[in-house]
C-alpha positions as a Markdown table, in Angstrom:
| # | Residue | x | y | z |
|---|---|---|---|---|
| 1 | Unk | 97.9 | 118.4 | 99.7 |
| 2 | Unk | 96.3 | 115.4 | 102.0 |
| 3 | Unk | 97.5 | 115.1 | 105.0 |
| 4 | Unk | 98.4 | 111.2 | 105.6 |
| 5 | Unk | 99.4 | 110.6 | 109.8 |
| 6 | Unk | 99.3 | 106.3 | 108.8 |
| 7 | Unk | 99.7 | 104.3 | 106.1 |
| 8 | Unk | 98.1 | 100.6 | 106.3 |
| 9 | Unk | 98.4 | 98.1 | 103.9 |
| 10 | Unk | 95.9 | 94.9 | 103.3 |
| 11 | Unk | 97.5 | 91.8 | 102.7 |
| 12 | Unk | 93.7 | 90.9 | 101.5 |
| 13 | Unk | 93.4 | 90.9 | 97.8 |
| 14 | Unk | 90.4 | 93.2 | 95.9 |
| 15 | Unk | 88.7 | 92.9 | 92.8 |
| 16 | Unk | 90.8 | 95.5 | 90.1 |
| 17 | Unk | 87.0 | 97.3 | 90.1 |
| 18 | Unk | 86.0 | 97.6 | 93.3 |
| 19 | Unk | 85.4 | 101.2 | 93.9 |
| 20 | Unk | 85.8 | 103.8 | 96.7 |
| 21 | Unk | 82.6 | 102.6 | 98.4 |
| 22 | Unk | 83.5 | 99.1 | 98.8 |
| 23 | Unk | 87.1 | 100.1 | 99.7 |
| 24 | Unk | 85.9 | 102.1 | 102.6 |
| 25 | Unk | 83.6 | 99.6 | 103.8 |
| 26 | Unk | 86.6 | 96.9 | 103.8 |
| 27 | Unk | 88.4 | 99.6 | 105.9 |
| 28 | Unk | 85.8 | 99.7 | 108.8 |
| 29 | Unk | 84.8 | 95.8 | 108.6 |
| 30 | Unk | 88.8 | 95.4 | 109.4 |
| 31 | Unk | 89.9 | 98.1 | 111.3 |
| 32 | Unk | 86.4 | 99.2 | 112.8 |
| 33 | Unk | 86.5 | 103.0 | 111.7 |
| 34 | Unk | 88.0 | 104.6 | 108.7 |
| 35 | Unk | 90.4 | 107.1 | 110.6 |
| 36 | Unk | 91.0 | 110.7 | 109.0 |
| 37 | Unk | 94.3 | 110.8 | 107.7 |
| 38 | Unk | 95.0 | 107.5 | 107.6 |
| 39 | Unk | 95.9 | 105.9 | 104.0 |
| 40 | Unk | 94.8 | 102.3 | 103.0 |
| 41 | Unk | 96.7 | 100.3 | 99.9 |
| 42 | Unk | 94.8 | 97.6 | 98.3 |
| 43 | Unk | 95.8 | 95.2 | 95.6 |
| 44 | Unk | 94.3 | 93.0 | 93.1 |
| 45 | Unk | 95.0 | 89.3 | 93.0 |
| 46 | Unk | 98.1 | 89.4 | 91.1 |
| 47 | Unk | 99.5 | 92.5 | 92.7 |
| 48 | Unk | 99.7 | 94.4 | 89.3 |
| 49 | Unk | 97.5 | 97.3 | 89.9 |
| 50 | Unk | 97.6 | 99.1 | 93.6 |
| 51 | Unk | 94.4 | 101.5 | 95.1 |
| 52 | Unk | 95.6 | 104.3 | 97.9 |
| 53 | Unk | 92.3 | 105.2 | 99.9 |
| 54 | Unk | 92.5 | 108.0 | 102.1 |
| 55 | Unk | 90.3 | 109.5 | 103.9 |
| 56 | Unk | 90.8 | 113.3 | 104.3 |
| 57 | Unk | 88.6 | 114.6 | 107.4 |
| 58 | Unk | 85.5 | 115.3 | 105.5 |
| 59 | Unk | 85.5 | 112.4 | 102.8 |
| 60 | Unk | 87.3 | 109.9 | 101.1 |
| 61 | Unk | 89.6 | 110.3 | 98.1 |
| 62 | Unk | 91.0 | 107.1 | 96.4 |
| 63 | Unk | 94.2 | 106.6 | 93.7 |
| 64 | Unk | 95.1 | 103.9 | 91.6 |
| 65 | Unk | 98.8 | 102.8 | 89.9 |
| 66 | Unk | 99.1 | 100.0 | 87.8 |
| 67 | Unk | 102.2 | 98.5 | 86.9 |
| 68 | Unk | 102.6 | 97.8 | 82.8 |
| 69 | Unk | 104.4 | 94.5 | 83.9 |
| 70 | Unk | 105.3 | 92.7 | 86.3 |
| 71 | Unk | 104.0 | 93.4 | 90.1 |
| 72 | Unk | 104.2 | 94.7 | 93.3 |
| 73 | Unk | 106.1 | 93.4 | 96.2 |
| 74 | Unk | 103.0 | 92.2 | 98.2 |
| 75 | Unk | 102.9 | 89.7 | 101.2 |
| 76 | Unk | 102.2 | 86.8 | 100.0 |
| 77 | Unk | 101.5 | 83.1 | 101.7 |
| 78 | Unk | 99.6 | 85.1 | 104.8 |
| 79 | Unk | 96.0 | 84.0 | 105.4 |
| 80 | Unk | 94.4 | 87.2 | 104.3 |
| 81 | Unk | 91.4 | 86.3 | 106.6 |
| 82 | Unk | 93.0 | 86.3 | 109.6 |
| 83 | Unk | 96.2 | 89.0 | 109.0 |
| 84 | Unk | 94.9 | 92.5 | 109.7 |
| 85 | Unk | 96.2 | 95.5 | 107.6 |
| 86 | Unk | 99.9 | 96.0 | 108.0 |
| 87 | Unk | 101.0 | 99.4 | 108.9 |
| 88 | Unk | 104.2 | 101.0 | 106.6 |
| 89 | Unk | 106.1 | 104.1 | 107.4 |
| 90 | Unk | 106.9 | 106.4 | 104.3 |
| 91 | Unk | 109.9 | 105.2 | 102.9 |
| 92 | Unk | 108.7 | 101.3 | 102.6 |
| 93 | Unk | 105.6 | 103.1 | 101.1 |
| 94 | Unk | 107.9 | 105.1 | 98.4 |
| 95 | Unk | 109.3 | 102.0 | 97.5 |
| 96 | Unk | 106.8 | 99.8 | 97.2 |
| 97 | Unk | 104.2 | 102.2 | 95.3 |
| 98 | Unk | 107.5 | 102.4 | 92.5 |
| 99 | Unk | 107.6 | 98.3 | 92.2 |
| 100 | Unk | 110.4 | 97.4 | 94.3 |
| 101 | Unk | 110.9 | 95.1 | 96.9 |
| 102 | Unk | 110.1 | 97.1 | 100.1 |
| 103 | Unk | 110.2 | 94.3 | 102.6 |
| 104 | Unk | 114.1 | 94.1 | 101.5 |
| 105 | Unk | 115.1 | 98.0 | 101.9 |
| 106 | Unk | 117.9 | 97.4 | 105.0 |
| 107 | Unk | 119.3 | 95.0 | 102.9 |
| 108 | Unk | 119.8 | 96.7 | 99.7 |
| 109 | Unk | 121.1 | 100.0 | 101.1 |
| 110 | Unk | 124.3 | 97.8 | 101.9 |
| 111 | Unk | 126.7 | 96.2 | 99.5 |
| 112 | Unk | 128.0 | 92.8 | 100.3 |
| 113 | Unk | 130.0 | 91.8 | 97.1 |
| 114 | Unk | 131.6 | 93.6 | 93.7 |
């Protein structure tokens, strides 16, 4: 398995095709390194199909989910520019690579009304 220590996600949107090359290179132009262990989700433009870059200790390996319809919950109205990647612990990750909307998770795991 690969080991993943940080998960970071770009509020930036990518092309659907940009590859593992141009990925990485968005990685270090943000962040200034591509860390080993450290995961990076990308999506495209409408936030239908996700890319997980991670790089492993000796080289990169990268993963893509699309959804058939509909989108993933993705920060939305934030100058992509000037936002840098947000970091995500697992469970908002779980949840947000499955299509639901991880930025509500403390408030769905109560019930307010019947």
């Amino acid at each position: 398995m690969i080991r993943i220590d940080a998960l970071w996600l770009s509020v930036q949107p990518m092309d659907r095709r940009t590859d593992a090359d141009r990925l990485l290179a968005q990685m270090v132009k943000v962040l200034g390194a591509a860390q080993a262990h450290h995961g990076h989700l990308f999506a495209n433009g409408r936030a239908s199909r996700v890319k997980l870059l991670v790089h492993d200790g000796f080289g990169v390996w990268c993963a893509a989910r699309p959804l058939n319809t509909g989108s993933f919950v993705w920060p939305r109205n934030l100058d992509a520019a000037a936002t840098p990647p947000l970091q995500l612990i697992q469970q908002p990750f779980d949840v947000l690579v499955v299509g639901l909307p991880w930025q509500r998770l403390e408030q769905l795991r109560v019930i307010l009304r019947l």
